[in-house]
C-alpha positions as CSV (number, residue, x, y, z in Angstrom):
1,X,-151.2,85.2,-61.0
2,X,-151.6,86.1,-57.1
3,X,-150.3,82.8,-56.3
4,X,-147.3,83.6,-58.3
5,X,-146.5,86.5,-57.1
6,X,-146.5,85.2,-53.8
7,X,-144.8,82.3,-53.9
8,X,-142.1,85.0,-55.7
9,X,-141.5,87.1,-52.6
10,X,-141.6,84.3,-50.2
11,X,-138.8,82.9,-52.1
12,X,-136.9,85.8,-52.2
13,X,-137.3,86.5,-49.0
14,X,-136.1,82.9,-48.1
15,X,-132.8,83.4,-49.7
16,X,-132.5,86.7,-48.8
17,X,-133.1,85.4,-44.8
18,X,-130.6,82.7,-45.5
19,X,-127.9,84.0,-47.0
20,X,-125.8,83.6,-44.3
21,X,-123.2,85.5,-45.8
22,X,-121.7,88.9,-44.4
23,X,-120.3,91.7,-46.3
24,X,-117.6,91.2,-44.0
25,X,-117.2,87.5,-44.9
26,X,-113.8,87.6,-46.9
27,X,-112.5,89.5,-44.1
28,X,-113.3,87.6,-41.4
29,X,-111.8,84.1,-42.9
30,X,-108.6,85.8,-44.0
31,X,-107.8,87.1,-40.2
32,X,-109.4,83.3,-38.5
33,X,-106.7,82.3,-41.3
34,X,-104.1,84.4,-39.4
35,X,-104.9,83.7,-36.2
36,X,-105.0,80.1,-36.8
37,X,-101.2,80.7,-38.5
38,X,-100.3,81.4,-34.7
39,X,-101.8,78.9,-32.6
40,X,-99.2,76.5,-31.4
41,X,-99.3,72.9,-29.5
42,X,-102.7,71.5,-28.2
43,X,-104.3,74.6,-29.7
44,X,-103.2,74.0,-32.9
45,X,-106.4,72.0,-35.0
46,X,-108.1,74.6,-32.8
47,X,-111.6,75.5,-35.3
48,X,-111.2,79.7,-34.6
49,X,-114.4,80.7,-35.9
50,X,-116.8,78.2,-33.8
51,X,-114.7,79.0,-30.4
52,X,-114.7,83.2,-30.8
53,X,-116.0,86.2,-30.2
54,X,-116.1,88.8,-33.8
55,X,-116.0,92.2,-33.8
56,X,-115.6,94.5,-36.7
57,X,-115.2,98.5,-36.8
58,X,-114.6,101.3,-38.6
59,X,-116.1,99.5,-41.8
60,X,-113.3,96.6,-41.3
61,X,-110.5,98.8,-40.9
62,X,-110.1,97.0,-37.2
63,X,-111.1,93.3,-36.5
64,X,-110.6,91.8,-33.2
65,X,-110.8,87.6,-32.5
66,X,-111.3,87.2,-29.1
67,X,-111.0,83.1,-28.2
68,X,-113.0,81.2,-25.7
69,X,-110.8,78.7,-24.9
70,X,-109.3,77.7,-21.8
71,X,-105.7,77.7,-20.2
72,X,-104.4,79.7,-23.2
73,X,-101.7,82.6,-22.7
74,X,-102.9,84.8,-25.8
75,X,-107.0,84.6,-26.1
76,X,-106.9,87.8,-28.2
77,X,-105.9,88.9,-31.8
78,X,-106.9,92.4,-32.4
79,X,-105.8,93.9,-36.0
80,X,-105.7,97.1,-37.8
81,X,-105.6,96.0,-41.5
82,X,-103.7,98.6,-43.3
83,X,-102.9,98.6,-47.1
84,X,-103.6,94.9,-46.9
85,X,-101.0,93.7,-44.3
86,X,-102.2,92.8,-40.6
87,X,-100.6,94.9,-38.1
88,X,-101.7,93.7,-34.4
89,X,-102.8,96.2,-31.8
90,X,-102.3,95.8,-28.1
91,X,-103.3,97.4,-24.7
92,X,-104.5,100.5,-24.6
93,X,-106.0,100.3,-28.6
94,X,-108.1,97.6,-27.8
95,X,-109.9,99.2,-25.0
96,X,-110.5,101.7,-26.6
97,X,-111.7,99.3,-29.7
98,X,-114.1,97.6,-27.2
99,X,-115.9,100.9,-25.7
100,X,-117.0,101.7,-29.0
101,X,-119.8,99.6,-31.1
102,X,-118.7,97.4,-33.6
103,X,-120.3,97.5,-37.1
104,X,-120.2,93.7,-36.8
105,X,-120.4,91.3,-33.6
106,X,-120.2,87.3,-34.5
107,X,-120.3,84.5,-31.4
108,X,-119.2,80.7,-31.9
109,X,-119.5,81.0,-36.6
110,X,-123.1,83.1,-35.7
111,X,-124.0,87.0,-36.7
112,X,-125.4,88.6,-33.6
C-alpha cells in the first residue's frame, strides 16, 4: 500500500513538473502568431518563440516580444490586448512596461 502511494505522488508530481504548459500559453502563440504576420524578407520563416525574449503583465492585459535577431529594424512588438484586438504600444509605454515585473518572463520557447 506504501509503495502505491508513493509511486502515486511521484507520478503526480512528474506531470505536474512537466507540464510545460503556462496559463498564459494561448496568449502567447496568438501574439508569436502576430508578430510572425509582420516579419518581412529574410526574416520571414523566422521561428519567434525560440529567438525572443517574453514578458507578460498586468495578468496578460500587456505582452511584449522582444526579438534577438540581428540587423533587424523593428526587434520589438509590445501589445495591449484590449477586447480581443491587438493594439501596439510604443515609446514611452514600453518603458514604463519594462520597469515594472512581469507576471511572466519566457527566453528562447523556455519559462524563466
Amino acid at each position: 500500500m506504501k509503495g502505491k502511494l508513493v509511486f502515486v505522488v511521484c507520478s503526480l508530481l512528474l506531470l505536474v513538473g512537466c507540464g510545460g504548459s503556462s496559463e498564459y500559453e494561448d496568449l502567447i502563440e496568438n501574439t508569436v502568431n502576430e508578430v510572425e504576420s509582420r516579419l518581412v524578407g529574410s526574416h520571414e520563416d523566422l521561428n519567434v518563440r525560440e529567438n525572443a525574449y517574453i514578458y507578460i503583465w498586468d495578468n496578460g492585459r500587456y505582452i511584449g516580444i522582444t526579438l534577438n535577431v540581428e540587423d533587424m529594424s523593428q526587434p520589438d512588438y509590445f501589445y495591449e490586448i484590449v477586447d480581443g484586438d491587438y493594439e501596439q504600444i510604443r515609446g514611452y509605454e514600453i518603458d514604463q512596461l519594462m520597469e515594472r515585473e512581469p507576471d511572466y518572463r519566457e527566453q528562447f520557447g523556455e519559462e524563466i
